[in-house]
GUVO-545101 format. One record per residue (C-alpha): residue number from 1; x, y, z; chain; residue in one letter. Coordinates in steps of 0.1 Angstrom, whole numbers, plus 5000, padded with zeros to 4 digits. Example, Ala and Ser with C-alpha at 12.3 -4.5 7.8 and 13.67 -1.06 7.14 Angstrom:
# GUVO-545101
SITE, logu, xx, yy, zz, dopa, ronu
SITE, 1, 5123, 4955, 5078, A, A .
SITE, 2, 5137, 4989, 5071, A, S .
***
This chain:
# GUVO-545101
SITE, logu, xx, yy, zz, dopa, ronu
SITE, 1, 5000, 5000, 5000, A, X .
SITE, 2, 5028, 5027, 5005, A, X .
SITE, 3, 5046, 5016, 4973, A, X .
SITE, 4, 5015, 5020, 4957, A, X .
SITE, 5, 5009, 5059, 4972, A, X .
SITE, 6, 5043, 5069, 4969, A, X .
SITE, 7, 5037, 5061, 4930, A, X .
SITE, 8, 5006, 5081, 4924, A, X .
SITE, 9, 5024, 5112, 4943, A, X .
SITE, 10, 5054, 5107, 4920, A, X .
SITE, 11, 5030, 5104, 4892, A, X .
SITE, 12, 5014, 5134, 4903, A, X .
SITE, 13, 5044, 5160, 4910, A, X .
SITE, 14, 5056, 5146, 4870, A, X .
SITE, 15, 5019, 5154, 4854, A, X .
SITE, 16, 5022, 5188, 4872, A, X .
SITE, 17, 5055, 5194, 4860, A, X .
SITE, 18, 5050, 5182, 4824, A, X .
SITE, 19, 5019, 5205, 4827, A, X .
SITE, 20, 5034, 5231, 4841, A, X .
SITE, 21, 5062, 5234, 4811, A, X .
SITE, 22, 5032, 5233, 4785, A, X .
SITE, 23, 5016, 5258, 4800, A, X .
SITE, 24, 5042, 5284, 4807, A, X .
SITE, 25, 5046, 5286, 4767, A, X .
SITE, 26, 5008, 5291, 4764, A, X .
SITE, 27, 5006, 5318, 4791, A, X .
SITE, 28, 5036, 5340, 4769, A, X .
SITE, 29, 5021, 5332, 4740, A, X .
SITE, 30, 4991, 5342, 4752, A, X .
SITE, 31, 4998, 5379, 4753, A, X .
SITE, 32, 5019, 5380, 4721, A, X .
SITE, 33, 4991, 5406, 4705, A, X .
SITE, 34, 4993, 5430, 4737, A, X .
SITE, 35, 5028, 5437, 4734, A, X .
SITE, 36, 5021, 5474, 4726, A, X .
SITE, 37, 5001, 5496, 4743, A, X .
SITE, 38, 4996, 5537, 4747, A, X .
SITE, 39, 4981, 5550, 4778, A, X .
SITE, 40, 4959, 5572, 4753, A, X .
SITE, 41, 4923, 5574, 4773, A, X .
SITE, 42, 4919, 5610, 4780, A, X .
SITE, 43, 4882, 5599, 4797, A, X .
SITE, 44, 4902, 5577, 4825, A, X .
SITE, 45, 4935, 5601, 4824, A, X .
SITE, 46, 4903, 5629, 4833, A, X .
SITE, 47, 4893, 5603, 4862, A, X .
SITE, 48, 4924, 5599, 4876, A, X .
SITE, 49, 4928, 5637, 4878, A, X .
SITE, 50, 4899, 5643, 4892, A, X .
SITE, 51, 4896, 5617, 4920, A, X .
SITE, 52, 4931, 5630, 4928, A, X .
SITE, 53, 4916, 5665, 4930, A, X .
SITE, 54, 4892, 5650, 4955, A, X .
SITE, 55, 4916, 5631, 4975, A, X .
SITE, 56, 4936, 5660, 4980, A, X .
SITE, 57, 4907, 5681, 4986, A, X .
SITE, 58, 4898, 5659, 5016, A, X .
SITE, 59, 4932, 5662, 5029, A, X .
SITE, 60, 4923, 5700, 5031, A, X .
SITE, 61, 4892, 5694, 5048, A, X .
SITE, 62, 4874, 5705, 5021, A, X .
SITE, 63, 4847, 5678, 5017, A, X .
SITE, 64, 4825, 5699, 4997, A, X .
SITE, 65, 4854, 5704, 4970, A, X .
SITE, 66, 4859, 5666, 4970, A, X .
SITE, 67, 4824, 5656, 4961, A, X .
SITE, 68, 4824, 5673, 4935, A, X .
SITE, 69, 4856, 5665, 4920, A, X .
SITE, 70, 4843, 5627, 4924, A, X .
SITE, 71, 4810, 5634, 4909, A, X .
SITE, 72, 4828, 5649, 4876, A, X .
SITE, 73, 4849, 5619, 4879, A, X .
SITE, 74, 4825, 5596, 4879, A, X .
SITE, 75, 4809, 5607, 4845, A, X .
SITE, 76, 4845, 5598, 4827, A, X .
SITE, 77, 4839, 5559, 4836, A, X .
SITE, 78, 4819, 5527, 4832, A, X .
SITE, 79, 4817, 5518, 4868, A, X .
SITE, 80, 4843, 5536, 4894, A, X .
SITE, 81, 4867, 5517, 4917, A, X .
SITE, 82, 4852, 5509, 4948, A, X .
SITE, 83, 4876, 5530, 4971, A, X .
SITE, 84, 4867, 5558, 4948, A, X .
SITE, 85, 4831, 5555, 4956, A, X .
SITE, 86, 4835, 5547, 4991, A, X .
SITE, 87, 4852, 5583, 4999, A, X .
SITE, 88, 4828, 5601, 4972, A, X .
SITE, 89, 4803, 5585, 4998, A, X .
SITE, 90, 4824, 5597, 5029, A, X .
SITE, 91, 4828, 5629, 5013, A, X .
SITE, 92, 4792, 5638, 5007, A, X .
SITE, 93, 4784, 5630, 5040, A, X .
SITE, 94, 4809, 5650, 5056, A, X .
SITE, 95, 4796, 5677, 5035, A, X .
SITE, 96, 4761, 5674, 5039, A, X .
SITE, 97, 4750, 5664, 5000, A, X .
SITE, 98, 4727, 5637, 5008, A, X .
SITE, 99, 4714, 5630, 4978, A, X .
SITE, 100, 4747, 5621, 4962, A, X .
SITE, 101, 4753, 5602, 4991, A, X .
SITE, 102, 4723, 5585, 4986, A, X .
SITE, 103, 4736, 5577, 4953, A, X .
SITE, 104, 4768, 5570, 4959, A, X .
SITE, 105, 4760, 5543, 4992, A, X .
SITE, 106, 4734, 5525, 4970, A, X .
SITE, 107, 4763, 5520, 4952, A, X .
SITE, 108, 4784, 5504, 4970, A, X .
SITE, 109, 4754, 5480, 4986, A, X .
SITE, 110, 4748, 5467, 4945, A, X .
SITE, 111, 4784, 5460, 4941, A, X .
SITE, 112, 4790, 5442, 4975, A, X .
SITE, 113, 4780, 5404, 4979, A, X .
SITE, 114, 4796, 5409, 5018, A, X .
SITE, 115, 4784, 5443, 5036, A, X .
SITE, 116, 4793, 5438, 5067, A, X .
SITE, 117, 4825, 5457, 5066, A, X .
SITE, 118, 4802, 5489, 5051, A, X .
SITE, 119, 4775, 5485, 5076, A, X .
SITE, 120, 4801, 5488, 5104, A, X .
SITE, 121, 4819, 5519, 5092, A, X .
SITE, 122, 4781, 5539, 5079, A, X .
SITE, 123, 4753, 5524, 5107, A, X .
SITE, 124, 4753, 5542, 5140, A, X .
SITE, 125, 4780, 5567, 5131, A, X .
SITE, 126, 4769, 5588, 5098, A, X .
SITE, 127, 4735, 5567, 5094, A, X .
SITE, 128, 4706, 5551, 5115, A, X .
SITE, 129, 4697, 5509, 5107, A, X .
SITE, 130, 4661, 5522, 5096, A, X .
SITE, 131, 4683, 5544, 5066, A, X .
SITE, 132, 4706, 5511, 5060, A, X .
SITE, 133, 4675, 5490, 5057, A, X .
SITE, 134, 4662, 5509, 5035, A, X .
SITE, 135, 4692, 5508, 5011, A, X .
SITE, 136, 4689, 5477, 5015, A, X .
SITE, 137, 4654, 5471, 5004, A, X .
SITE, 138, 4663, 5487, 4969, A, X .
SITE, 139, 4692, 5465, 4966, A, X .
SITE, 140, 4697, 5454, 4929, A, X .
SITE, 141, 4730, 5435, 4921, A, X .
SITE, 142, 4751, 5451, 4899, A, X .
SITE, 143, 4778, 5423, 4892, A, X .
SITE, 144, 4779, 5390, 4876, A, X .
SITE, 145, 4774, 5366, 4903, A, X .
SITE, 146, 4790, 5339, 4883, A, X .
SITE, 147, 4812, 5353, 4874, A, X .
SITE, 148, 4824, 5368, 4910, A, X .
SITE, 149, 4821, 5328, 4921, A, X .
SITE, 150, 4847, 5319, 4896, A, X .
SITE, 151, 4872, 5341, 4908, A, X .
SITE, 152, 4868, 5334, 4944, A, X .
SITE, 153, 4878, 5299, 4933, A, X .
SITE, 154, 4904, 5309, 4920, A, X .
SITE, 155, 4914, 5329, 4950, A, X .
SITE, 156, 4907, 5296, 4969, A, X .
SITE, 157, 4929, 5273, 4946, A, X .
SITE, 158, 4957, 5299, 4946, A, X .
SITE, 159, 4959, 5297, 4987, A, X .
SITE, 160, 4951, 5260, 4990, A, X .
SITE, 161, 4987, 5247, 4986, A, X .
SITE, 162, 5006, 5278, 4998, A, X .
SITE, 163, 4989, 5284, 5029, A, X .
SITE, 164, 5006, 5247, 5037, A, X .
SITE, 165, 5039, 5256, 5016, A, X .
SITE, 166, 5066, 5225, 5013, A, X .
SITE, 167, 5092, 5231, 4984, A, X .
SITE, 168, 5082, 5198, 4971, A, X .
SITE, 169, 5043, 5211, 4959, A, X .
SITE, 170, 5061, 5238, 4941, A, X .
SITE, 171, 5051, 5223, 4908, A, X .
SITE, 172, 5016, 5220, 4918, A, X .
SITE, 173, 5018, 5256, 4928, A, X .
SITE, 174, 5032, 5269, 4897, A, X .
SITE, 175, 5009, 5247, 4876, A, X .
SITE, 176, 4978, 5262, 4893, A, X .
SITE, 177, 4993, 5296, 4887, A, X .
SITE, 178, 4996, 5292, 4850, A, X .
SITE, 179, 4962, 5278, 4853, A, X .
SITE, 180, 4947, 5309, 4869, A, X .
SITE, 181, 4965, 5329, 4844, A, X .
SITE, 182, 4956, 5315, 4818, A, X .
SITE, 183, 4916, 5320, 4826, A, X .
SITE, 184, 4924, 5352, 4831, A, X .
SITE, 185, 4937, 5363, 4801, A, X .
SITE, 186, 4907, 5343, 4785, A, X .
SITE, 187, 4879, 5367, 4796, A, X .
SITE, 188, 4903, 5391, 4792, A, X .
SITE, 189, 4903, 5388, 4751, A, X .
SITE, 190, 4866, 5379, 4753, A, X .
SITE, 191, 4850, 5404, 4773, A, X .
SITE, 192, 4878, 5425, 4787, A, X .
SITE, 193, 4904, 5427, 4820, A, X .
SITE, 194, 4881, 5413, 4847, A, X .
SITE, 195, 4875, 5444, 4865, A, X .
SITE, 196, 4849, 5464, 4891, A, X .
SITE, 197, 4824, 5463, 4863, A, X .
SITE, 198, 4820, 5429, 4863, A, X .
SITE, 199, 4826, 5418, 4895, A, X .
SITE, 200, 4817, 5445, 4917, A, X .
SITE, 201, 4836, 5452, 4948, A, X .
SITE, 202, 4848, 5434, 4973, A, X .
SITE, 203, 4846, 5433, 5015, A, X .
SITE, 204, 4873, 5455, 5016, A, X .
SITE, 205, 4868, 5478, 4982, A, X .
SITE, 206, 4905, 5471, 4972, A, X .
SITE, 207, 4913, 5453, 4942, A, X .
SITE, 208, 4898, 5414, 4930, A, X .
SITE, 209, 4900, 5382, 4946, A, X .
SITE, 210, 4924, 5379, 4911, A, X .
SITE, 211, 4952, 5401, 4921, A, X .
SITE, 212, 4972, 5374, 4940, A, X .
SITE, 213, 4975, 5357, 4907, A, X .
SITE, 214, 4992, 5385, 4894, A, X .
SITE, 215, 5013, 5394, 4925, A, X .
SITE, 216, 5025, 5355, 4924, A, X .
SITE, 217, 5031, 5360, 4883, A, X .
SITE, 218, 5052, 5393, 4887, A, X .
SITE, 219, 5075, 5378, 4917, A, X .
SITE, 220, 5081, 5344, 4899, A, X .
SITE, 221, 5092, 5368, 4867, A, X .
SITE, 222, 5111, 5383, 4893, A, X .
SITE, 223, 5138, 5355, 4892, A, X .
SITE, 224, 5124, 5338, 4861, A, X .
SITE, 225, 5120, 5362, 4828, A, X .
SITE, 226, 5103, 5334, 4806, A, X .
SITE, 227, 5075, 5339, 4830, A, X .
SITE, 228, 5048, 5365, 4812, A, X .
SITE, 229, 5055, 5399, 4814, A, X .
SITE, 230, 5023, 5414, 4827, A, X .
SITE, 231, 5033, 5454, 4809, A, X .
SITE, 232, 5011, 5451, 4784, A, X .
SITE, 233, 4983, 5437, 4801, A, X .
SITE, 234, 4982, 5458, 4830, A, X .
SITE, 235, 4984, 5489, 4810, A, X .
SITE, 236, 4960, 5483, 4787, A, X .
SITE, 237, 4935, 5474, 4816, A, X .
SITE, 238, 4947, 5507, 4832, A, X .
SITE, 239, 4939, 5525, 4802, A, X .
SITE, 240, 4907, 5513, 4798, A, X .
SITE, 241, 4897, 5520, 4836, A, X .
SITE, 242, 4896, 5484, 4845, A, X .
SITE, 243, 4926, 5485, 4871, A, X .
SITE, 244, 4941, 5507, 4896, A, X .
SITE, 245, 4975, 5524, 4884, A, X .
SITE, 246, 4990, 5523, 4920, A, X .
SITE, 247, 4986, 5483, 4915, A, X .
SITE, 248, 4999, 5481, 4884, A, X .
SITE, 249, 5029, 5498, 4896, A, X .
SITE, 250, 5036, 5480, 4924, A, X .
SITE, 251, 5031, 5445, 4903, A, X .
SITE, 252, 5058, 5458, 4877, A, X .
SITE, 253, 5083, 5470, 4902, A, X .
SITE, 254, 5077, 5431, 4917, A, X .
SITE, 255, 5088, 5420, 4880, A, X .
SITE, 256, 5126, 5431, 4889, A, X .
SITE, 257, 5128, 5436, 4850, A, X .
SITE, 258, 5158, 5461, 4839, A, X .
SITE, 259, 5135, 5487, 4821, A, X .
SITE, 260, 5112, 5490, 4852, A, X .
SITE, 261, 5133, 5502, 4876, A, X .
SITE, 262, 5117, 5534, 4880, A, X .
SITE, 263, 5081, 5518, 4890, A, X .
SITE, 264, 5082, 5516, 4927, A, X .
SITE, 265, 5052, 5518, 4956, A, X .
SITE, 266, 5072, 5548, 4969, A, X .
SITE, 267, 5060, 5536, 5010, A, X .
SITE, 268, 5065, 5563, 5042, A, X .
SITE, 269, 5068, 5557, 5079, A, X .
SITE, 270, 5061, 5566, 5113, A, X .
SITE, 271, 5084, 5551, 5143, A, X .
SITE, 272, 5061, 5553, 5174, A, X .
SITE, 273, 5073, 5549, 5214, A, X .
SITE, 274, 5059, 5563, 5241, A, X .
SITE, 275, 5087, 5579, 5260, A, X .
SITE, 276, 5088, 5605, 5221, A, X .
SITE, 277, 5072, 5637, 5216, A, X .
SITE, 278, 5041, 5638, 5195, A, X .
SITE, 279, 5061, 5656, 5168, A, X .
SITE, 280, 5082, 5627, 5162, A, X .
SITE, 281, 5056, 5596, 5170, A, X .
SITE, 282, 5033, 5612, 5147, A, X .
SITE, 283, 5060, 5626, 5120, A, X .
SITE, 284, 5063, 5607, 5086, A, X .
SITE, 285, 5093, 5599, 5067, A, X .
SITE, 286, 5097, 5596, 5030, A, X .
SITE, 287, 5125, 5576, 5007, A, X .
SITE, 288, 5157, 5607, 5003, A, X .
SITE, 289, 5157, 5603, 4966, A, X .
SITE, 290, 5178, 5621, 4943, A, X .
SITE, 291, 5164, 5649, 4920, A, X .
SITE, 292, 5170, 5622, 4887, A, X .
SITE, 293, 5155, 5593, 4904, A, X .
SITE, 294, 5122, 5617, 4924, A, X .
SITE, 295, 5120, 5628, 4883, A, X .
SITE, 296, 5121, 5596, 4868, A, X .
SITE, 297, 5098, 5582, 4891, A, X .
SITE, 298, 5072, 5607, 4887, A, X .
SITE, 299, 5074, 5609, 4846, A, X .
SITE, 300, 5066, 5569, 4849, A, X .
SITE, 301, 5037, 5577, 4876, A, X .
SITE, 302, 5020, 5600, 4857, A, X .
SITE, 303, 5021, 5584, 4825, A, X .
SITE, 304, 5006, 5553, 4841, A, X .
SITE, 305, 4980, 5577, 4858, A, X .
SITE, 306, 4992, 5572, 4892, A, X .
SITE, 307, 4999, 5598, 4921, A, X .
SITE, 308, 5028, 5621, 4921, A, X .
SITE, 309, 5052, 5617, 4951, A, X .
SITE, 310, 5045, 5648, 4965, A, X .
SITE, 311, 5007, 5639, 4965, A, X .
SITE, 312, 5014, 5605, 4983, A, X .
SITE, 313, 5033, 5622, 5009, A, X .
SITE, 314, 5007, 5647, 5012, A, X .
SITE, 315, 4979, 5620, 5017, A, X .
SITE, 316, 5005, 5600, 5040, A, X .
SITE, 317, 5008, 5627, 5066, A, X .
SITE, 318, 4965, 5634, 5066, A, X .
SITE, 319, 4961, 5594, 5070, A, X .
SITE, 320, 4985, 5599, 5101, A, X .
SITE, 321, 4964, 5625, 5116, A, X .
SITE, 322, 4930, 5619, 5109, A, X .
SITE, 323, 4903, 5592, 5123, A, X .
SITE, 324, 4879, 5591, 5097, A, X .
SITE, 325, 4883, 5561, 5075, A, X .
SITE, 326, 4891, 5572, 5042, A, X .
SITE, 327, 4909, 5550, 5019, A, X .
SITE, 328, 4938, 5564, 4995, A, X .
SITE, 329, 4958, 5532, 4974, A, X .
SITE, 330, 4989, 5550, 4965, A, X .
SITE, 331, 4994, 5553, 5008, A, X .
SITE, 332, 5015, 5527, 5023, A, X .
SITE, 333, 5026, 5536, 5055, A, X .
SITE, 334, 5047, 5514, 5077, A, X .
SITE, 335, 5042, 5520, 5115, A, X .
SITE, 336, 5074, 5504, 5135, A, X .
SITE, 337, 5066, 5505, 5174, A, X .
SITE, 338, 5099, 5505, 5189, A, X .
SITE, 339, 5107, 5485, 5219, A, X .
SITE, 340, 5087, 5494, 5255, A, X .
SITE, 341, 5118, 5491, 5278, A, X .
SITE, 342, 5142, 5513, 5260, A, X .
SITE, 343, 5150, 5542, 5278, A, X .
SITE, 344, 5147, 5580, 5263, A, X .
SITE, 345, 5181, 5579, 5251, A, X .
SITE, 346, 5179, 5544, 5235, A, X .
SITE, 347, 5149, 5553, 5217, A, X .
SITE, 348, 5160, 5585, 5204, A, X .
SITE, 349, 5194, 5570, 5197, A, X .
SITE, 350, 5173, 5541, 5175, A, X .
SITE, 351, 5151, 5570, 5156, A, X .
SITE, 352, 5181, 5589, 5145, A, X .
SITE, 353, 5199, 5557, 5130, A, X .
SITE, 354, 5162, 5544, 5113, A, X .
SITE, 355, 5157, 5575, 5098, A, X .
SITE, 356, 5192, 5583, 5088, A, X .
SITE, 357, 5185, 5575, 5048, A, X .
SITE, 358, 5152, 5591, 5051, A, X .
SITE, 359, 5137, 5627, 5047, A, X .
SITE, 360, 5107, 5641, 5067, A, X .
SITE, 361, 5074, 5654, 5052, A, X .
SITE, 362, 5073, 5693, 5049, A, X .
SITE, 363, 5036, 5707, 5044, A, X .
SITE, 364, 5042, 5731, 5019, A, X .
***
């Protein structure tokens, strides 16, 4: 009986493998007609623009400014991204203009198979549960249900095997990949890069349950370059309002490919004890690039329609300060608590050397 298992698992890991090498040609062959592509949509350039606007706008306070940046912006696309809507929704409430909150929450209830996370952040602290309900009641689902299904499963088969990660599945892993992949750039030539306007959003509003494919794609390119470049793909979905530019970005950089060096997430921090002044706890540090590479890195963000670094250091610092739960993409902020039991000098010793190849936000 063991002989016999220990044969089908061999059998198994050589099928995946075989498998796995067929379909690593099809995936780049796959893509061979998007190997060009312009980022020429002035309609979703216009978005991007304007739910920038908005997002700074809120970082001034200005809530009625922000509303209606987001409701010109939401006239330049199919279906908006879900974080978009979510602090239009914010906005409008903070600003009084019910009926585009109306609008915008009814929204965000037709997209969303899972509203718990909404309900928690809008019942009891902007709305009552008789106002939810009623949103409720006019529910219509705006999303292919199916379709949604499909690439839950395909979340699900991606974390199957890695979530119990032994170097010997890595076949199986890889061959699921290239599965996934594969499916998704079939819809993608038949009905377009599955986006919000198919599937609606999710719990959290950020991105589709098929984004792990492509995170896993970009870092096995990292080390592997006949894996599929994902350039093409991503910016074509970009340019056609299907995918968020500050994704796209940080996908490529994951790539490691020579001609993307300038893509890059572009984080900040805070370093947080409790023996520090406010002005430090709460004080955010950015990367110290050079003028070139701050240039370079900006040319690429805007042509890709993403946020410029002064913009993401802008909405950085608000985030830091503010309790009200807006959601900004291009902000990744890493909060290091330093150790309890350090005394003044040791911390302040540790926050110099930390934040020696870093420079501090400066409002303007």
């Amino acid at each position: 009986m063991r002989i016999t298992i220990i044969i089908i698992i061999l059998t198994i890991q050589v099928s995946c493998k075989n498998r796995n090498e067929t379909n690593i040609k099809s995936e780049n062959s796959a893509i061979t007609k998007l190997t060009k592509c312009n980022h020429n949509n002035e309609a979703i350039t216009k978005y991007h623009i304007l739910t920038n606007k908005a997002e700074i706008a809120i970082c001034d306070g200005d809530f009625d400014r922000a509303s209606k940046n987001y409701s010109l912006a939401f006239k330049e696309i199919k279906k908006p991204f879900g974080p978009d809507v979510y602090n239009a929704e914010l906005s409008n409430q903070l600003s009084n203009n019910l009926d585009e909150r109306n609008l915008n929450l009814q929204l965000l209830i037709n997209n969303s198979d899972d509203l718990s996370t909404l309900k928690s952040i809008f019942v009891n602290t902007y709305i009552d549960e008789n106002l939810w309900n009623s949103f409720i009641e006019k529910r219509t689902i705006e999303y292919d249900s199916r379709l949604r299904n499909e690439f839950k499963s395909i979340f699900e088969r991606d974390q199957l095997i890695r979530s119990m990660y032994d170097p010997v599945n890595d076949d199986t892993i890889q061959a699921n990949r290239i599965i996934n992949m594969n499916r998704i750039l079939l819809i993608t030539d038949s009905l377009g890069f599955p986006s919000q306007i198919e599937l609606g959003f999710r719990k959290s509003l950020r991105g589709q349950n098929h984004d792990v494919v492509l995170v896993h794609t970009s870092q096995k390119r990292s080390n592997n370059k006949s894996i599929i470049d994902l350039e093409p793909i991503l910016c074509k979905a970009v340019n056609e309002g299907r995918f968020d530019p500050e994704q796209a970005i940080s996908y490529l950089h994951f790539q490691n490919d020579k001609d993307k060096r300038d893509f890059g997430a572009y984080p900040t921090w805070q370093y947080k004890h409790h023996l520090l002044p406010d002005s430090l706890n709460n004080k955010i540090w950015l990367p110290n690039l050079n003028k070139e590479k701050y240039e370079r890195a900006n040319k690429i963000r805007k042509k890709w329609n993403a946020d410029q670094l002064d913009d993401i250091a802008t909405k950085s610092d608000f985030m830091s300060r503010s309790n009200i739960p807006f959601i900004f993409t291009s902000v990744m902020t890493f909060v290091e608590n330093m150790p309890t039991d350090f005394t003044l000098e040791e911390v302040l010793e540790q926050y110099k050397m930390t934040t020696s190849d870093k420079k501090p936000f400066k409002e303007k």
